[in-house]
C-alpha positions as CSV (number, residue, x, y, z in Angstrom):
1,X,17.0,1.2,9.9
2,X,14.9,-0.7,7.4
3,X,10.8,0.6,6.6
4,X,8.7,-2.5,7.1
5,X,7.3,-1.6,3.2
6,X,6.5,1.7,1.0
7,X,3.4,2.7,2.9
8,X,5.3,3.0,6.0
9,X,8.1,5.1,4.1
10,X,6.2,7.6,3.4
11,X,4.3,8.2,6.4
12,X,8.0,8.4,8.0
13,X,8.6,10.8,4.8
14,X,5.7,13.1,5.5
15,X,6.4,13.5,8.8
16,X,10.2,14.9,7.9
17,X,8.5,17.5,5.2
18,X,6.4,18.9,7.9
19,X,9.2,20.7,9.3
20,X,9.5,21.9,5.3
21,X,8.4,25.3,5.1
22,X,5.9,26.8,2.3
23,X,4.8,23.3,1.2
24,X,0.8,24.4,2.0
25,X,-0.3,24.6,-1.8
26,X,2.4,22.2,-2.9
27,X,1.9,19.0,-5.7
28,X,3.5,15.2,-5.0
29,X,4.1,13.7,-8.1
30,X,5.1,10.4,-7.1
31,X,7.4,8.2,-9.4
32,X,5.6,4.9,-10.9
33,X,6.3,2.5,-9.8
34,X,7.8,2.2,-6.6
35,X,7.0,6.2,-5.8
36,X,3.5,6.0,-5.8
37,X,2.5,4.3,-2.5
38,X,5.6,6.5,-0.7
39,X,4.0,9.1,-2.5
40,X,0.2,8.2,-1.4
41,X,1.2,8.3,1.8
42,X,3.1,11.6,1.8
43,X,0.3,13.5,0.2
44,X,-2.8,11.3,2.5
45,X,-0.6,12.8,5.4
46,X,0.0,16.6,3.9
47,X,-3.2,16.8,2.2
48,X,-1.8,17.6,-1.1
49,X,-2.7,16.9,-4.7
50,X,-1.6,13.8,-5.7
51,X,-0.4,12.9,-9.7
52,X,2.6,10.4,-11.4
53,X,5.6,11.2,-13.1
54,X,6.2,8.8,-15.4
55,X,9.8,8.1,-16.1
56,X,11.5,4.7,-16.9
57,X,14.9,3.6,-15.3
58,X,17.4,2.4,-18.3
59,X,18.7,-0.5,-16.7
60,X,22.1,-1.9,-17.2
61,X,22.0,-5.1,-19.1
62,X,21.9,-8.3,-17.0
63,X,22.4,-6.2,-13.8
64,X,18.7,-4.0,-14.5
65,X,18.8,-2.9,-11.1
66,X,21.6,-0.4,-11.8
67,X,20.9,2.5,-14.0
68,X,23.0,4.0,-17.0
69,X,20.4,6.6,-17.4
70,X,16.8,7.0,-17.5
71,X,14.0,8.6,-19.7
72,X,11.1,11.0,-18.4
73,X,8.0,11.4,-20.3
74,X,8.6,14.8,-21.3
75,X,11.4,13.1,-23.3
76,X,14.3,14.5,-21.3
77,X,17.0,11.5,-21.6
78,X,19.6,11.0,-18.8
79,X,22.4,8.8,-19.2
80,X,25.8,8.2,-17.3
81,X,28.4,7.6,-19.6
82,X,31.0,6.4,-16.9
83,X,28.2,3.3,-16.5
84,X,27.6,3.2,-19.8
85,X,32.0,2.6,-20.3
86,X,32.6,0.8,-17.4
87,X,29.8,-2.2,-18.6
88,X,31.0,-1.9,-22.3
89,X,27.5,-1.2,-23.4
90,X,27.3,-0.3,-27.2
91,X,25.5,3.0,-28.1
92,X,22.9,1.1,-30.8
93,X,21.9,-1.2,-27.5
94,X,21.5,2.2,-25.2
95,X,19.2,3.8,-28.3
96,X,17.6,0.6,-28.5
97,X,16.8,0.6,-24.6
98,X,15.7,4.2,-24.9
99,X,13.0,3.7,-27.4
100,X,11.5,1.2,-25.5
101,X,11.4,3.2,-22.7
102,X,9.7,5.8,-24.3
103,X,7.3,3.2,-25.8
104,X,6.5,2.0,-22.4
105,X,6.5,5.4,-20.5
106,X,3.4,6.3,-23.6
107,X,1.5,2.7,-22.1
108,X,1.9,3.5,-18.8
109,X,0.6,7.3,-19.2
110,X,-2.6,6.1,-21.1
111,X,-2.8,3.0,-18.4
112,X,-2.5,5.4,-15.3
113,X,-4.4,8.5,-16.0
114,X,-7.3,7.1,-19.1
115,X,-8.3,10.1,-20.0
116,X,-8.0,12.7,-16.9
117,X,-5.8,15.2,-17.7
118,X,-2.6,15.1,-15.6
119,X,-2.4,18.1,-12.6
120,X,-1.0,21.2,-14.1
121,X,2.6,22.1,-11.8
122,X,3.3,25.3,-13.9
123,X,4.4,28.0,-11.6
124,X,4.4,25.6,-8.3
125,X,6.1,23.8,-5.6
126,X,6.5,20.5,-6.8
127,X,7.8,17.5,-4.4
128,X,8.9,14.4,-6.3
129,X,8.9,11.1,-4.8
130,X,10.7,8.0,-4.9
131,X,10.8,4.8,-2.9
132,X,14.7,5.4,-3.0
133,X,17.7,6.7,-5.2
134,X,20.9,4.5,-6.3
135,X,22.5,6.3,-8.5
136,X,19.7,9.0,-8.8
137,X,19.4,8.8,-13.2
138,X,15.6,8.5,-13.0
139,X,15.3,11.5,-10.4
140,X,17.4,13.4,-12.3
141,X,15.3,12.7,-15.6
142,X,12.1,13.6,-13.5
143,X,13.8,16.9,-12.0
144,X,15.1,18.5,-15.5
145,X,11.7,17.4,-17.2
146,X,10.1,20.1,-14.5
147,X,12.8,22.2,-13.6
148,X,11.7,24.8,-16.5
149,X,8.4,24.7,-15.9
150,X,7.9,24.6,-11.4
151,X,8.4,27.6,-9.1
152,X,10.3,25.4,-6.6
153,X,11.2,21.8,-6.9
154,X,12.3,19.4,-3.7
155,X,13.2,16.0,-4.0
156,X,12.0,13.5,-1.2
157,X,13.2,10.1,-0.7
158,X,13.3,7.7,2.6
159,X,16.7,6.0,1.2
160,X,19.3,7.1,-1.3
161,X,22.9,7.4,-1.6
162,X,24.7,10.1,-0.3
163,X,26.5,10.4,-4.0
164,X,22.8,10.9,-5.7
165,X,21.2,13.0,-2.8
166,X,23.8,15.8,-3.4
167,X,24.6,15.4,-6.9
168,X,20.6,16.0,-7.2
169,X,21.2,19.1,-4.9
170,X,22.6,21.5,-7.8
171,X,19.8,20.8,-9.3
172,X,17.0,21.5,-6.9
173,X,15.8,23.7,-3.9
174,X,16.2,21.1,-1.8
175,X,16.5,17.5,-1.0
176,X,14.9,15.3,1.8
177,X,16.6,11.9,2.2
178,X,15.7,9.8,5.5
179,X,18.5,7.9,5.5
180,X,21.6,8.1,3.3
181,X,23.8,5.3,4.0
182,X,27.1,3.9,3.5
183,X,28.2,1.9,1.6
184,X,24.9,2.0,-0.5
185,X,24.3,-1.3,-2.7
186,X,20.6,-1.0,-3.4
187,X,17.1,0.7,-2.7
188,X,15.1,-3.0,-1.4
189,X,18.3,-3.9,1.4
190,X,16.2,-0.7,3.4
191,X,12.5,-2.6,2.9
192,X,10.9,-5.6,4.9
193,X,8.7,-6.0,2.1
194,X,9.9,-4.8,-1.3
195,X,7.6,-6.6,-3.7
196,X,7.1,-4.9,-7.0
197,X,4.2,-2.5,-7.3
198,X,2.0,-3.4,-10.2
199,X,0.4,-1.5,-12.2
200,X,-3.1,-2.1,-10.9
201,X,-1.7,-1.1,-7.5
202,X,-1.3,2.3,-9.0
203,X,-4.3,2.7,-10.7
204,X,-5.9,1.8,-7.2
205,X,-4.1,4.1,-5.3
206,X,-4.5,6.8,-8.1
207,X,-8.6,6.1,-7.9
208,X,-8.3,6.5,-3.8
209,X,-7.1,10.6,-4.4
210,X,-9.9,10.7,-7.4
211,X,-7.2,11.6,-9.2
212,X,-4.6,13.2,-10.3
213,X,-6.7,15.3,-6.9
214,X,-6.6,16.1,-3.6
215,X,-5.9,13.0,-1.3
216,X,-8.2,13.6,1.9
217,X,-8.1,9.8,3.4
218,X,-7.6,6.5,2.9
């Protein structure tokens, strides 16, 4: 089964989380970039506060769409060290990567949010969203940079390999994956249209909630 784009995803998305229990008073914090317009459409259709997580993917040299790790804004750093060996990737390239992540992730916070403040999660249900987990580094960045901090934490993706979905399971009340399967190669073989979501196009969807707020329509 393959989504005809994002927006589509997370409609299908929202409609599994319904059958979620407790989720009335819950946050989306949606994953830039990808994330966001699954996660617009999860929170249009819940009615829940919409916001970003801003983490950036560490991709492996000349094959970006895998990840050896990832970096979340909070500055929790996740990286896989059997990736990391099995592409011969030297630790000074790996720091390198990561402070440019962190530069970036510090652009795209100032970009995404000016200067509202972003929605406060402590003590919470939190649902974070992606437009699909590989190897599940960046999700796992996002979940121990709010682990500490949420009452309950769930994980909701349309597509993502069964390997990710329950690695990510130890770590969180629960995961919702549409689809999980094998073999698993990459996220945009389940999308029609995976075209890369700019940065304006989250600002825009951002402005549609008022947010970091409650989405109410489109």
């Amino acid at each position: 089964m393959s989504f005809r784009d994002r927006r589509e995803a997370g409609t299908a998305l929202a409609c599994a989380l319904r059958n979620v229990p407790g989720l009335e008073d819950a946050v989306v914090l949606a994953l830039p970039r990808g994330g966001v317009p699954v996660g617009y459409e999860v929170a249009r259709e819940l009615r829940l506060p919409l916001d970003v997580l801003v983490v950036r993917k560490l991709g492996v040299p000349g094959e970006e769409e895998l990840a050896l790790g990832a970096v979340a804004g909070s500055g929790v750093l996740v990286v896989n060290p059997e990736i990391v060996r099995a592409f011969a990737v030297p630790q000074s390239q790996v720091d390198a990567m990561v402070e440019r992540a962190r530069a970036e992730i510090a652009r795209r916070e100032t970009l995404y949010r000016g200067s509202r403040a972003a929605l406060d999660v402590a003590g919470r249900t939190a649902i974070l969203v992606d437009d699909g987990m590989a190897t599940g580094s960046t999700m796992t960045a996002a979940v121990r940079s709010l682990r500490p901090v949420t009452a309950r934490l769930l994980v909701a993706v349309p597509v993502g390999s069964r390997g990710a979905c329950d690695d990510l399971r130890w770590e969180v009340d629960e995961v919702v994956c549409l689809q999980m399967p094998e073999p698993f190669h990459a996220v945009g073989e389940f999308y029609a249209d995976f075209r890369q979501t700019g940065d304006d196009d989250v600002r825009e969807l951002l402005a549609l909630t008022g947010g970091p707020a409650r989405v109410t329509g489109s």
